[in-house]
Biotite code that builds the C-alpha atoms (Angstrom):
import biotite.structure as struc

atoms = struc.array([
    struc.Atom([174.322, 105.960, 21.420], chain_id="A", res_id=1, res_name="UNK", atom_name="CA", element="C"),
    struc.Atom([175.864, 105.410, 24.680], chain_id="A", res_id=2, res_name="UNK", atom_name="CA", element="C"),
    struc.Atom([176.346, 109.280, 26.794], chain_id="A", res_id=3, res_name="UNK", atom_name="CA", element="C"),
    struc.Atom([179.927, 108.653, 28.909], chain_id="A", res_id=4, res_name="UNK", atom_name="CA", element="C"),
    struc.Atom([180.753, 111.423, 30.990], chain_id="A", res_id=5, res_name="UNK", atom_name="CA", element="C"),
    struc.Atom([184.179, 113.154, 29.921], chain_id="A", res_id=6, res_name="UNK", atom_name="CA", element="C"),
    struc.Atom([187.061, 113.322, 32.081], chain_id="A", res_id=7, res_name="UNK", atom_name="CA", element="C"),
    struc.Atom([189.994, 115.269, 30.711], chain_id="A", res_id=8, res_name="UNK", atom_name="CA", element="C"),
    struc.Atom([193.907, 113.792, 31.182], chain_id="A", res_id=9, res_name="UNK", atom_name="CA", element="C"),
    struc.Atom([195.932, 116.895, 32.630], chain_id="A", res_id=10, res_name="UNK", atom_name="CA", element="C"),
    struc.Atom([199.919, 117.407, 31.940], chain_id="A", res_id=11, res_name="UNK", atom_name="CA", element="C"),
    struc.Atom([199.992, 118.910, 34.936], chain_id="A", res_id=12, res_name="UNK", atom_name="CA", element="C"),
    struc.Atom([198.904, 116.100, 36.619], chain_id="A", res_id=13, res_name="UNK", atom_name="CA", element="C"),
    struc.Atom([198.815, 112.552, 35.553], chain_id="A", res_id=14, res_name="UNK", atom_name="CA", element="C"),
    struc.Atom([197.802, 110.834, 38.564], chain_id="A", res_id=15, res_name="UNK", atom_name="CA", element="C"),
    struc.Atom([194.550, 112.711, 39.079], chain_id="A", res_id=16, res_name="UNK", atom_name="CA", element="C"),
    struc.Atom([192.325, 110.205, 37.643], chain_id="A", res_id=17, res_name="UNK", atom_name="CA", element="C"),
    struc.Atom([194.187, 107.450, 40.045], chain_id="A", res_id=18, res_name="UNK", atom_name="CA", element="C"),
    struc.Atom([192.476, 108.606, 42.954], chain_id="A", res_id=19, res_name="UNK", atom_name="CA", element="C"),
    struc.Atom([189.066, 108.448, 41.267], chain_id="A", res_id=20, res_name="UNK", atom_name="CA", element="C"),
    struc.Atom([189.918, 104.922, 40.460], chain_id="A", res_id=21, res_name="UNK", atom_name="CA", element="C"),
    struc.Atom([191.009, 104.101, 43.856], chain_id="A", res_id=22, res_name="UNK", atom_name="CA", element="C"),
    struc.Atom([187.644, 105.126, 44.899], chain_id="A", res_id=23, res_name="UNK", atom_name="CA", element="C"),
    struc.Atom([185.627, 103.177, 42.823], chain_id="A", res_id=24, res_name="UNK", atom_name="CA", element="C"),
    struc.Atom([188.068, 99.840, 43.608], chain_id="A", res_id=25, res_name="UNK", atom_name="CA", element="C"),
    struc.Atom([187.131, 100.933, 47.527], chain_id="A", res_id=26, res_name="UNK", atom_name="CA", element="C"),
    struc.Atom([183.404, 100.917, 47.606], chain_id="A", res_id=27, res_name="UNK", atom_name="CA", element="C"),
    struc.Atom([183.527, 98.041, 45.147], chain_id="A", res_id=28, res_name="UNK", atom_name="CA", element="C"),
    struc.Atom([185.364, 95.675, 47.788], chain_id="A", res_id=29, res_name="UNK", atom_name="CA", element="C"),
    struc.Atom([183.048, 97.226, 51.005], chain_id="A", res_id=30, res_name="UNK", atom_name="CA", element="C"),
    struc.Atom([180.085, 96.408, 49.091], chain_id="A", res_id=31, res_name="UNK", atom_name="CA", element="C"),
    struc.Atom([181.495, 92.842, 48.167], chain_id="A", res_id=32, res_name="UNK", atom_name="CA", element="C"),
    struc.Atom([182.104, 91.709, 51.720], chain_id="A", res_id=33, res_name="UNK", atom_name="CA", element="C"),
    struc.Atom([179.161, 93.716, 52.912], chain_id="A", res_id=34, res_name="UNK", atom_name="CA", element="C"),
    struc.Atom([176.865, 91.176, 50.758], chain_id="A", res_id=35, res_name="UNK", atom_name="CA", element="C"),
    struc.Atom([174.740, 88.456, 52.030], chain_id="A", res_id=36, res_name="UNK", atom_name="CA", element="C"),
    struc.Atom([176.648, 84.779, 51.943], chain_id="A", res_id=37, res_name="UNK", atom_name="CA", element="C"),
    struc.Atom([175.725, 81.341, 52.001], chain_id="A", res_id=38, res_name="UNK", atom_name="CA", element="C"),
    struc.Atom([177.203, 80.945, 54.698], chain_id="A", res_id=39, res_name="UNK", atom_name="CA", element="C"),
    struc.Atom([174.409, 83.045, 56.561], chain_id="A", res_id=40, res_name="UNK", atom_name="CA", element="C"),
    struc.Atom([173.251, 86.772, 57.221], chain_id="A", res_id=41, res_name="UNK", atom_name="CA", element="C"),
    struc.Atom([175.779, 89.677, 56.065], chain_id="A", res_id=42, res_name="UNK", atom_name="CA", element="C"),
    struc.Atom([177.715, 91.927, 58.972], chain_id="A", res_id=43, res_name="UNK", atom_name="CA", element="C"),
    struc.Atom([176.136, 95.221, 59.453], chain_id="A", res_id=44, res_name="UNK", atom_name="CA", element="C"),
    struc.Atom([176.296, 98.471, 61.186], chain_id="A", res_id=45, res_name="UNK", atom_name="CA", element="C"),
    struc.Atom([173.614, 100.870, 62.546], chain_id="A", res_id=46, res_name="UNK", atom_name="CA", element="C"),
    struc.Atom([174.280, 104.354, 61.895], chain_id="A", res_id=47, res_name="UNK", atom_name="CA", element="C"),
    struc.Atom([175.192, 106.574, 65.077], chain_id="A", res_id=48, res_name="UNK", atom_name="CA", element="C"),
    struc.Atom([175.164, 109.986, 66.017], chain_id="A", res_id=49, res_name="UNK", atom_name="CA", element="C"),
    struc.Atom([177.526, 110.929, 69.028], chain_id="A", res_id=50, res_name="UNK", atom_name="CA", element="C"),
    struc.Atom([177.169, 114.820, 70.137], chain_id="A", res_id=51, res_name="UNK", atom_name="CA", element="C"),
    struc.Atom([178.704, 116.012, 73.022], chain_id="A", res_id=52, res_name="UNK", atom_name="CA", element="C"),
    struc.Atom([177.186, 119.451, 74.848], chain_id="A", res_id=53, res_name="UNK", atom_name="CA", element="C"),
    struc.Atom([179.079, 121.373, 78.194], chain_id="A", res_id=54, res_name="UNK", atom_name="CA", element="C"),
    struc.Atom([177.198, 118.740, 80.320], chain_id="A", res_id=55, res_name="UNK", atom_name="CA", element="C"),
    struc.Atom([176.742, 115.439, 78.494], chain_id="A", res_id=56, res_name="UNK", atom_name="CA", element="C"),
    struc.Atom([177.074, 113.197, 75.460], chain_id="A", res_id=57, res_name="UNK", atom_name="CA", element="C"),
    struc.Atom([174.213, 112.214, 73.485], chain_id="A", res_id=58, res_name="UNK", atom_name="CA", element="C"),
    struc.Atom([174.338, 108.775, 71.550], chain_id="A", res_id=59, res_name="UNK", atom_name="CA", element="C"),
    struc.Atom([171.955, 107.875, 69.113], chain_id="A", res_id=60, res_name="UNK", atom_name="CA", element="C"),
    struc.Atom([171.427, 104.829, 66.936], chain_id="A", res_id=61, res_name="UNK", atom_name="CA", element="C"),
    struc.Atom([168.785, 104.097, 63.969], chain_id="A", res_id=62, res_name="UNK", atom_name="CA", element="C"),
    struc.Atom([167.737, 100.335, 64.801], chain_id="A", res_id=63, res_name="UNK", atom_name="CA", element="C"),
    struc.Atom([164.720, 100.154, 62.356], chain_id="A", res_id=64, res_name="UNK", atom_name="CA", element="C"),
    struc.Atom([162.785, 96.722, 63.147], chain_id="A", res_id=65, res_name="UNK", atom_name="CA", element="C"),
    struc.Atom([164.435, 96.367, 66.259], chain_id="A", res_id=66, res_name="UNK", atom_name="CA", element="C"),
    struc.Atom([163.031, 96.186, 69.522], chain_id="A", res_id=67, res_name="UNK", atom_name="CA", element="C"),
    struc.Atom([164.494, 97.707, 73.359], chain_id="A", res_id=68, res_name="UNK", atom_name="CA", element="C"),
    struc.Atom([165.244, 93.822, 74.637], chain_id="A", res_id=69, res_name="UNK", atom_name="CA", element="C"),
    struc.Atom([167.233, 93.193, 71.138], chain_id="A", res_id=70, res_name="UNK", atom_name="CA", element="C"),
    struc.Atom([169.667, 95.678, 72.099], chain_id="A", res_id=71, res_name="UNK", atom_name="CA", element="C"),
    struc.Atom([172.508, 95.711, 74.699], chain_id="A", res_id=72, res_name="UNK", atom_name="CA", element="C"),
    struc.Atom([173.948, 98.596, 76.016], chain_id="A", res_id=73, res_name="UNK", atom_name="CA", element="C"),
    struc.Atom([177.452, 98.489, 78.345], chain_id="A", res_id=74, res_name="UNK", atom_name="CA", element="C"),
    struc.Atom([179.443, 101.502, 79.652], chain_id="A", res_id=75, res_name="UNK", atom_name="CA", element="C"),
    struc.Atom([183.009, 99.795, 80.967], chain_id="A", res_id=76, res_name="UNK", atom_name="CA", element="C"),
    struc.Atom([186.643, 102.453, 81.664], chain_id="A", res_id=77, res_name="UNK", atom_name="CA", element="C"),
    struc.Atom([184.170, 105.286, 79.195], chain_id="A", res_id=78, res_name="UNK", atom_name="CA", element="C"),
    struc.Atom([183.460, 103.207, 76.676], chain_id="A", res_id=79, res_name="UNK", atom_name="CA", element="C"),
    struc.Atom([179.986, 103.162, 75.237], chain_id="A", res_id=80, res_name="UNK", atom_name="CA", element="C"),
    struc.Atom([179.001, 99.540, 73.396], chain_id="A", res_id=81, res_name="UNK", atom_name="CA", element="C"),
    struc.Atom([176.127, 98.940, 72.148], chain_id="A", res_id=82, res_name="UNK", atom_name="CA", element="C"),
    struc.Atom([175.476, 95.147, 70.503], chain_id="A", res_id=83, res_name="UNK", atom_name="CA", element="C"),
    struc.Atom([172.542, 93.234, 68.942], chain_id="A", res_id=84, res_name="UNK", atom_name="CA", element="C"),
    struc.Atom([170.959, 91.231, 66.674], chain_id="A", res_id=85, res_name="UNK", atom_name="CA", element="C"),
    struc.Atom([168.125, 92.200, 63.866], chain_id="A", res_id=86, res_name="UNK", atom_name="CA", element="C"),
    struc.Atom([166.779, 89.368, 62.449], chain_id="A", res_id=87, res_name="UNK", atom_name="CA", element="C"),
    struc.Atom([165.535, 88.210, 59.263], chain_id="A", res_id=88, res_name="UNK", atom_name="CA", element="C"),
    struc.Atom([162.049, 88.007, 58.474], chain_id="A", res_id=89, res_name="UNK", atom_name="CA", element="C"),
    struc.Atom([161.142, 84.044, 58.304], chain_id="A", res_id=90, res_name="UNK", atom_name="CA", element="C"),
    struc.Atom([161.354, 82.453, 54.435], chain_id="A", res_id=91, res_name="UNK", atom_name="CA", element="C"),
    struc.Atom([158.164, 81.675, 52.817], chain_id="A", res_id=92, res_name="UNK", atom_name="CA", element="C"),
    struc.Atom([158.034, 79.139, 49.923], chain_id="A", res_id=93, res_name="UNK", atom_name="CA", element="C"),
    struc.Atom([154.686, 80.961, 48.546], chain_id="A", res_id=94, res_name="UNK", atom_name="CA", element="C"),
    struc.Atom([156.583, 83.624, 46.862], chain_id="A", res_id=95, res_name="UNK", atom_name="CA", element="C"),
    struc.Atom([160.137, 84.842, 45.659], chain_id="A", res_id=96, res_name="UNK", atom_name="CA", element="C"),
    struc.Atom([161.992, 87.578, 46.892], chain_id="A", res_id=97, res_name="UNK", atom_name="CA", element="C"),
    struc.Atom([162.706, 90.108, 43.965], chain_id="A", res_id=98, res_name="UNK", atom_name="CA", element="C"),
    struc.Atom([164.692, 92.840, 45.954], chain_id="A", res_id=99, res_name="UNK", atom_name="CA", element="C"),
    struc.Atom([166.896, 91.839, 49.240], chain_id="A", res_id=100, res_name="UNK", atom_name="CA", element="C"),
    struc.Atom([168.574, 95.193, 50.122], chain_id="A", res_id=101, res_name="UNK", atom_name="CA", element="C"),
    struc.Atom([167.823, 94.962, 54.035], chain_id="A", res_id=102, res_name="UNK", atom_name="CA", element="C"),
    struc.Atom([170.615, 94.068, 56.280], chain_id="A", res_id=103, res_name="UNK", atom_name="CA", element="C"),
    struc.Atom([170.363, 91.410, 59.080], chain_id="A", res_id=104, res_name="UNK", atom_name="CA", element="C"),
    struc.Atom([172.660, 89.980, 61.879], chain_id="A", res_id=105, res_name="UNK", atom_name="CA", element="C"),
    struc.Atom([174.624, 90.825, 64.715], chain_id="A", res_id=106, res_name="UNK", atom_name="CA", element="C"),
    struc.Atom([176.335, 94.163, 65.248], chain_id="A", res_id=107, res_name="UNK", atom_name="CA", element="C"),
    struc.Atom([178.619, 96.097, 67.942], chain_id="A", res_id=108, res_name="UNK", atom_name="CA", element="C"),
    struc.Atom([179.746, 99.285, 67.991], chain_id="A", res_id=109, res_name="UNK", atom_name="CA", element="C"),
    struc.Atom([182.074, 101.260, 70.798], chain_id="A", res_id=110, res_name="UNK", atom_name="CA", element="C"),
    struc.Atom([182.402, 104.730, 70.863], chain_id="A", res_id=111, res_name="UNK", atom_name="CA", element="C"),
    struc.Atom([185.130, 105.750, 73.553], chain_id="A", res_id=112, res_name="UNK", atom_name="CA", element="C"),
    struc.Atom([184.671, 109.373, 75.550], chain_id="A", res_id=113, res_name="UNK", atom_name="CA", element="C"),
    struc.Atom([187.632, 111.552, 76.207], chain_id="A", res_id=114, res_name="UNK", atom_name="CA", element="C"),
    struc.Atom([185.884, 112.449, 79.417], chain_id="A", res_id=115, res_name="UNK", atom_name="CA", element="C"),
    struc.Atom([184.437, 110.777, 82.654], chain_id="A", res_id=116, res_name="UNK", atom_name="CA", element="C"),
    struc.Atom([180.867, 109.798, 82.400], chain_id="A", res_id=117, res_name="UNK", atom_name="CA", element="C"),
    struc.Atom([178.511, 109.589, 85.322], chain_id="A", res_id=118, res_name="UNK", atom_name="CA", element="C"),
    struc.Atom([177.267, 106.183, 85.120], chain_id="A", res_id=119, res_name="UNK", atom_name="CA", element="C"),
    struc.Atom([174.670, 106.420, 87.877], chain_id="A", res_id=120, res_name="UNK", atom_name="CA", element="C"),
    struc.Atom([172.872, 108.670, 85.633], chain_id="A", res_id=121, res_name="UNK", atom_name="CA", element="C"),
    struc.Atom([173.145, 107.436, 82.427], chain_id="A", res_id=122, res_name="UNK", atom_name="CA", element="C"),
    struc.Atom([169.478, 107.142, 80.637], chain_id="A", res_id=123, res_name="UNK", atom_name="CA", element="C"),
    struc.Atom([168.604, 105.295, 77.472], chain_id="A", res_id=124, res_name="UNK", atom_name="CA", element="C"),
    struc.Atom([165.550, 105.463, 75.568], chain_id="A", res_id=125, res_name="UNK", atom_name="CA", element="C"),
    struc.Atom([163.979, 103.517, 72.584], chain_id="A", res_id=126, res_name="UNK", atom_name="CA", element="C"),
    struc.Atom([161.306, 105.599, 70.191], chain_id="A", res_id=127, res_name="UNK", atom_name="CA", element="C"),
    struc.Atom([160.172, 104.890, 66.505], chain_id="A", res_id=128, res_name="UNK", atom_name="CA", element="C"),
    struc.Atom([163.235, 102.679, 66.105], chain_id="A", res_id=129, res_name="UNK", atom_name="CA", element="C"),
    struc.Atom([165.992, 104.912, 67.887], chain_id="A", res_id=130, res_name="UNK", atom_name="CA", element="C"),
    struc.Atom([168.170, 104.483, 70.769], chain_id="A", res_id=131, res_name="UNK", atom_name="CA", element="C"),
    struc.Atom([169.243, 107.604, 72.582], chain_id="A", res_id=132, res_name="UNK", atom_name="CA", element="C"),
    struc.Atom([171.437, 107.485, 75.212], chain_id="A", res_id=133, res_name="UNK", atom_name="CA", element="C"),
    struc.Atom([172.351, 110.385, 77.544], chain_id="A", res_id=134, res_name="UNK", atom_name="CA", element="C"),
    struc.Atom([175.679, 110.180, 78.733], chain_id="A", res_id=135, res_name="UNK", atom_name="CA", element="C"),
    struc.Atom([176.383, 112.880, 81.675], chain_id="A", res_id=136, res_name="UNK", atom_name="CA", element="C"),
    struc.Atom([179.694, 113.915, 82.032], chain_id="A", res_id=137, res_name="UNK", atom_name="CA", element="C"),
    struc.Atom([181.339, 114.216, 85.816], chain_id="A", res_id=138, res_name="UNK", atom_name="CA", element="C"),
    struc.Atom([181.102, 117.452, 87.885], chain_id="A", res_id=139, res_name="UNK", atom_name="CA", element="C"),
    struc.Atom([185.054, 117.929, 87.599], chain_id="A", res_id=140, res_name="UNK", atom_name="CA", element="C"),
    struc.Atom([185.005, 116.885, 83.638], chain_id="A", res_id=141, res_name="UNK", atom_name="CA", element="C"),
    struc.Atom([182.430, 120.152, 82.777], chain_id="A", res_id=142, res_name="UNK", atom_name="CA", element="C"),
    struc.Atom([184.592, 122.950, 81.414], chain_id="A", res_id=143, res_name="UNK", atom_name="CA", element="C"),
    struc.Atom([184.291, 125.721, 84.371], chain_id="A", res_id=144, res_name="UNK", atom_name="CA", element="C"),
    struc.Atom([184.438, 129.980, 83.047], chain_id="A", res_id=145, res_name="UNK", atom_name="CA", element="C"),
    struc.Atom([186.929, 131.403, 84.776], chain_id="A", res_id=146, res_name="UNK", atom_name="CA", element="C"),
    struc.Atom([186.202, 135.099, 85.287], chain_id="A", res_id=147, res_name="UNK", atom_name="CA", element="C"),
    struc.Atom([189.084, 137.150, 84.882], chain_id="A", res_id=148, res_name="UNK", atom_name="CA", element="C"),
    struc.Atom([189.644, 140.570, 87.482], chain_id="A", res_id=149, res_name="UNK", atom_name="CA", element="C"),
    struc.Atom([190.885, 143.802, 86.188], chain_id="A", res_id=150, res_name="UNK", atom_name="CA", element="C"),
    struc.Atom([192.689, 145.810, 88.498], chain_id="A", res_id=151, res_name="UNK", atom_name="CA", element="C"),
])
């Protein structure tokens, strides 16, 4: 016997279920032309963090497998791109593959700042597969405390 989960129909409401649906029919169609072709290597994304603090942004990426010189990072009118390529491990004929969830290919991502960025200073390091780029922000961008006088 077959366990299906129950989802109860409401009066109130008979559209509720459509949005569920909707849902499903989403992550079915990203996952579809997320998938690997025959016409070569599927599309991906690295994941990012972007924080910002009172005097900088902080940027980092997970780039598992990837090396520094793989990666290109470009700061041009504040915005941040970062571009690459991961590639695939060569195909041996000795053996078959019996799970391919790994993506590989080219990426770029920009991430635009609502503030001006020193560029002199910007630093970018690559550790245990992560890029983290500090961003500082210009003198006149940092919020300033304004003390107020009571008289």
């Amino acid at each position: 016997m077959t366990l299906v989960r129950w989802q109860p129909m409401t009066a109130r409401n008979p559209f509720e279920g459509f949005a569920a649906f909707q849902c499903r029919m989403n992550r079915l169609f990203d996952e579809a032309f997320q998938s690997e072709t025959e016409a070569g290597p599927a599309v991906w994304s690295p994941r990012v963090d972007v924080t910002e603090f009172d005097d900088r942004f902080e940027v980092s990426a997970e780039l598992p497998g990837m090396v520094a010189e793989e990666v290109k990072v470009e700061l041009d009118n504040n915005i941040l791109s970062l571009s690459g390529e991961k590639r695939a491990e060569e195909e041996r004929k000795d053996r078959d593959l019996y799970v391919a969830e790994r993506r590989f290919g080219g990426f770029r991502r920009s991430f635009q700042f609502p503030t001006h960025l020193d560029a002199s200073k910007i630093d970018a390091s690559f550790r245990n597969g992560v890029l983290t780029i500090t961003l500082p922000k210009v003198e006149a961008a940092k919020p300033k405390q304004i003390e107020i006088k009571v008289h």
